[in-house]
N, C-alpha and C positions, 0 to 999 in steps of 0.2 A: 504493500500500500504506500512507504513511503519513497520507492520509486516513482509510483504512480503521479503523488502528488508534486517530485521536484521535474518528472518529464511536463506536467502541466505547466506550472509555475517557468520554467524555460521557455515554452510554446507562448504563453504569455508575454516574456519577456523579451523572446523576439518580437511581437507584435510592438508591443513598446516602445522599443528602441529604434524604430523607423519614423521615429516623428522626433520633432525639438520642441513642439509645445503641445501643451494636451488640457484638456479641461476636465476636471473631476466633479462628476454629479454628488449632490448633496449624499445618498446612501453612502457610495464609496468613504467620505470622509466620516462620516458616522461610524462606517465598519471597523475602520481605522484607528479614530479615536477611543472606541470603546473596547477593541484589541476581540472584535468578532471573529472566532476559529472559525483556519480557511481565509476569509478573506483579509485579512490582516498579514496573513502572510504574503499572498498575493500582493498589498499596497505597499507593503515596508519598502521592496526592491525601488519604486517608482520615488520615494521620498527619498532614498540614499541614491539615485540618479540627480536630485533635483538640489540637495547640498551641495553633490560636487559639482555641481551645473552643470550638467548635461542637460537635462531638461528643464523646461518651463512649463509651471500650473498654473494653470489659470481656473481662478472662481468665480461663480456668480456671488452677486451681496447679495441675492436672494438664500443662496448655499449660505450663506455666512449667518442668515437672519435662519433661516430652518437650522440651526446647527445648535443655535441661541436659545430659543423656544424650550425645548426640555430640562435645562438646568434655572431658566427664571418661572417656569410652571411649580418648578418644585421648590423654589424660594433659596438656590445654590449658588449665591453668590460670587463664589472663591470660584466654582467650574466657568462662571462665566469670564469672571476674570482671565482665566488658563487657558481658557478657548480663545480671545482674543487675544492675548499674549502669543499664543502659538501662532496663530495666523500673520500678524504682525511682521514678527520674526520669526517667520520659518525662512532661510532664502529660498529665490527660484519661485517662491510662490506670493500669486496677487490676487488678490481681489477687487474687480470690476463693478463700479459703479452702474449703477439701473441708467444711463442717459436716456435720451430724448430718443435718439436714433436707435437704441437697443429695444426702447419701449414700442417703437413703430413696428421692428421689424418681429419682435413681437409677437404684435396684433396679425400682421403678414402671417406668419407660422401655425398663431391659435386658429385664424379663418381659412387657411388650405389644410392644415394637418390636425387640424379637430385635438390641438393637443392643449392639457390643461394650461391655465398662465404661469404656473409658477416653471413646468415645465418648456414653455413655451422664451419665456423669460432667460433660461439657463441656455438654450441652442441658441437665440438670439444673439447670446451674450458670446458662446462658441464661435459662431462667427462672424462678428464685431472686430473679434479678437485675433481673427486667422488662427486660431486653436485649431489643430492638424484632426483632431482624435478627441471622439468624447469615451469617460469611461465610466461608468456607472454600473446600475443591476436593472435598472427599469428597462426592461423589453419590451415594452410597446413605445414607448419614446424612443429607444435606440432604435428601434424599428423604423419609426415615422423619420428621427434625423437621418437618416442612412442616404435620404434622399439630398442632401445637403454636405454632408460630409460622413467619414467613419467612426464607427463604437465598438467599443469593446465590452462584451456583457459578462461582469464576473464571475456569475454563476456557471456562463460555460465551461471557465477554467476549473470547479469546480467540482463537477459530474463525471 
């Protein structure tokens, strides 16, 4: 089995390493943060790419704002502190403001691709940004962006 999982994680990491910037959907950073078995080990490679700069990540503030939500629902002040702290300074990694032009295209994306806003928000934002690669778990988004740029869906590394 743990063949299994470093031939995947490889398979993965070639896919990876053919791009220089990439954008991380809100789950991936979640799965990450929370040190989710499996996919945690899947993302660590991507951040130790993005230290020694090789790669650039790029976020939506809407990722930034769903990231936020669960640690002030539950009144966690100090995680929210750490979350922001991390993002801040992580290098390699940015977070992308909601513009005007980001909000249009959007609206563009929700009314061809029936995709939710917050989703529709985050591919917008992919490319805004010439983000090569989006990487997430949501399969029907990766689905619908596909038509617009590439994704990578963790779970398939996964199975």
């Amino acid at each position: 089995m743990a063949q299994y999982k470093s031939r995947q994680l490889e398979l993965f990491m070639e896919q990876i390493t053919q791009y220089q910037t990439l954008l991380l959907d809100t789950n991936a950073l979640i799965y990450f943060l929370d040190d989710v078995s499996g996919y945690a080990d899947l993302l660590e490679p991507i951040f130790n790419l993005a230290e020694q700069g090789q790669i650039r990540i790029n976020l939506s503030a809407i990722s930034e704002a769903e990231l936020l939500v669960k640690p002030y629902r539950e009144g966690n002040l100090e995680t929210v502190k750490v979350i922001k702290f991390w993002i801040e300074e992580f290098p390699n990694l940015k977070v992308i403001p909601v513009s005007r032009e980001i909000a249009h295209k959007a609206a563009e994306l929700r009314g061809v691709l029936g995709l939710r806003l917050p989703d529709a928000l985050v591919l917008a934002t992919a490319i805004n940004t010439d983000s090569e690669l989006i990487v997430g778990n949501d399969f029907q988004m990766l689905r619908k962006a596909a038509a617009y740029l590439p994704g990578l869906t963790l779970e398939h590394y996964l199975s």
